[in-house]
N, C-alpha and C positions, 0 to 999 in steps of 0.2 A: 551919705547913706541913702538919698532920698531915690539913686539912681536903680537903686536894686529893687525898688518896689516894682517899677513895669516889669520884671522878667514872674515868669512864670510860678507857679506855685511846685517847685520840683521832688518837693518831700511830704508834699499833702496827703493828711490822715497818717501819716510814719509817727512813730514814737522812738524817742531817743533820749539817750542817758550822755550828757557833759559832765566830766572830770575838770576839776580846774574852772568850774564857772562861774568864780567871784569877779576874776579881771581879766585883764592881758586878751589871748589867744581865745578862752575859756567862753569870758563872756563875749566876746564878738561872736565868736561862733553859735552858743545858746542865741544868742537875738537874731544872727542872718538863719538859723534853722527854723526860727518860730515863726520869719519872715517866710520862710518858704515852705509851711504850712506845718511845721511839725510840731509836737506835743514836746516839751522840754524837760527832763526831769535833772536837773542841775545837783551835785556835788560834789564839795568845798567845806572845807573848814570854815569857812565863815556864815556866820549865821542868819545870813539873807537864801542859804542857799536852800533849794527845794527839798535838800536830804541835808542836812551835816553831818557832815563824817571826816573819815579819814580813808582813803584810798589805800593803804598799807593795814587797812584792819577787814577783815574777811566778812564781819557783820554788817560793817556800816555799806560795801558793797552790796551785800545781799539786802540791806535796806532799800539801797538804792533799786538793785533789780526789782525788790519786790511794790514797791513805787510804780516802777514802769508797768507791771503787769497787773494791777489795779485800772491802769486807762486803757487794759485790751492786747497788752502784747507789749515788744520791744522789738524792734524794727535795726537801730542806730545804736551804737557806744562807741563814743569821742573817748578814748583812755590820754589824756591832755594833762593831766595836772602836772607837777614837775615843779622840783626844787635848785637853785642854783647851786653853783661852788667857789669859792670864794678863793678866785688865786693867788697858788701858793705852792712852794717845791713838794714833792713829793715825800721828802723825811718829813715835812712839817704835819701832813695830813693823820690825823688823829683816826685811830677805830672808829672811833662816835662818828665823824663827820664821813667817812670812807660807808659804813651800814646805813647810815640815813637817807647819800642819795642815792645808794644802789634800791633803798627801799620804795624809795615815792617814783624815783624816774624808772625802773628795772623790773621790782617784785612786784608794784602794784599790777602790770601787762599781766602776767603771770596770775594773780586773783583775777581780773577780770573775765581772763578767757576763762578759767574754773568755771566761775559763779555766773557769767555773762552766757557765754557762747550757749548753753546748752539752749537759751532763749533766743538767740538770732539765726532760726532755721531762715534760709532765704534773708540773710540781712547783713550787716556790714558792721565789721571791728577797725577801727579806725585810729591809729596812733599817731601824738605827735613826737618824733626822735628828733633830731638836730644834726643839719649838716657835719658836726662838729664830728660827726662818727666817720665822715667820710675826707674833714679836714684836720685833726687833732692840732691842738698847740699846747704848749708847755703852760705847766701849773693848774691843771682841769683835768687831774691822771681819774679821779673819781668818776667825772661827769662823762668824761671820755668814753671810759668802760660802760657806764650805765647805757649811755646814748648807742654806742653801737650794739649792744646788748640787746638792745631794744629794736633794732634792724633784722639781728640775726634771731629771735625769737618772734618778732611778728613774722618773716619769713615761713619759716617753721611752721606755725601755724595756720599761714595759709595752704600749706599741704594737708597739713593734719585735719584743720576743721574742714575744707572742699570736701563733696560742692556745697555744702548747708550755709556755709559761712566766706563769705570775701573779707582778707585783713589786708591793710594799706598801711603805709608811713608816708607823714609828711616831714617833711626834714625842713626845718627851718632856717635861714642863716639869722645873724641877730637882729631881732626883733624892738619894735618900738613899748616895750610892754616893762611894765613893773618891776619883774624879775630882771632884768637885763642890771640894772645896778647893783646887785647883787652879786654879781659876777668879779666888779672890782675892779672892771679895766684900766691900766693907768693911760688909757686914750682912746678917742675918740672910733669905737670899733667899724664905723663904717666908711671910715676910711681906707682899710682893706677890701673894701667892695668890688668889683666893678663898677655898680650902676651908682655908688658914693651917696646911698641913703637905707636906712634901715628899713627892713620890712613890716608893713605894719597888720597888725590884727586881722582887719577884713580881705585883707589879702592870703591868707592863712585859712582865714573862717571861708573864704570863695572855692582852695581847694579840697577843704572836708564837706562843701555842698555835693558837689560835683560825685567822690567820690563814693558817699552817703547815697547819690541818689542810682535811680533805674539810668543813665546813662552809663554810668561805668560797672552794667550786669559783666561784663566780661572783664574787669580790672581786678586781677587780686598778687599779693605776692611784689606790691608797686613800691617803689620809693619815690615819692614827687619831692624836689630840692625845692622850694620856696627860698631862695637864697638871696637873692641881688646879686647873684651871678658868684657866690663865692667858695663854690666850689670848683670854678675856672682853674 
């Protein structure tokens, strides 16, 4: 970590709201944003979080926003949180688990831009999807749908919200983070790599700097693959 302290402060004085910033993706990102000067309003279900909530609940977001505009504005929303699926055929996949993760990884994007966007004049909506939208494999018909869902609605909105608002995705491939067992692989997932290692957090959290900050004013409508090369 120590290496990213010489680079410059690229997000200084910005305010920004993390989804998902108890671990994984979540909190790396919250720590490399506050590394590069920004004000962090974190929310998470867990209760170290700056807001607790639930990101599929309309209030605890407007919590969250209203959090952010207590320090002056909101600049940043990382919409990151995200729930696994646990593979398995497609008759097996129960209502219950089929609405859950359409809700946290899908509908939550969807309250955000609502509750969010009207506050990011000049400022950036930033999603994490998952390669997986643009590589599917069997038994993940859930996460599947949810993830590229979430491609083709951040999309969308960067029409819709332009020019007030730039929305991005970053596409993961599988990541070194908490969730990833959850998934239930019965092997080793990056072995399917190219580069035959998993991506890890600050790697993830480097391209939500980038696109967070004034370097990429002209970036919107993006899909950045964070893969290990596995959408080759």
């Amino acid at each position: 970590m120590a290496r990213y302290r010489a680079m410059s402060a690229r997000l200084e004085g910005k305010i920004a709201i993390v989804t998902g910033a108890g671990s994984g993706i979540g909190r790396a990102t919250a720590r490399r944003f506050e590394r590069e000067g920004a004000k962090v309003i974190g929310l998470d279900l867990d209760a170290g979080a700056t807001v607790t909530g639930d990101v599929t609940r309309r209030e605890d977001v407007e919590r969250a926003v209203e959090a952010a505009l207590e320090h002056g504005g909101l600049d940043i929303y990382f919409n990151n949180a995200g729930i696994p699926e646990r593979v398995k055929p497609l008759a097996e996949i129960t209502r219950r688990e089929w609405d859950a993760v359409l809700e946290v990884n899908l509908t939550a994007l969807f309250l955000a831009a609502q509750v969010a966007a009207p506050h990011l004049t000049g400022g950036s909506l930033i999603v994490t999807g998952s390669i997986i939208a643009n590589r599917p494999r069997p038994g993940l018909a859930a996460y599947v749908a949810a993830k590229a869902g979430v491609v083709g609605l951040a999309r969308a909105l960067a029409t819709e919200l332009a020019p007030d608002v730039r929305v991005n995705v970053i596409n993961p491939g599988p990541a070194d983070t908490p969730m990833l067992e959850g998934f239930g692989f019965d092997r080793d997932p990056a072995q399917a790599l190219p580069l035959k290692r998993l991506v890890t957090p600050d790697e993830i959290a480097s391209a939500a700097v980038y696109l967070a900050s004034d370097e990429a004013r002209a970036v919107t409508g993006a899909v950045f693959n964070v893969d290990a090369g596995r959408d080759l």
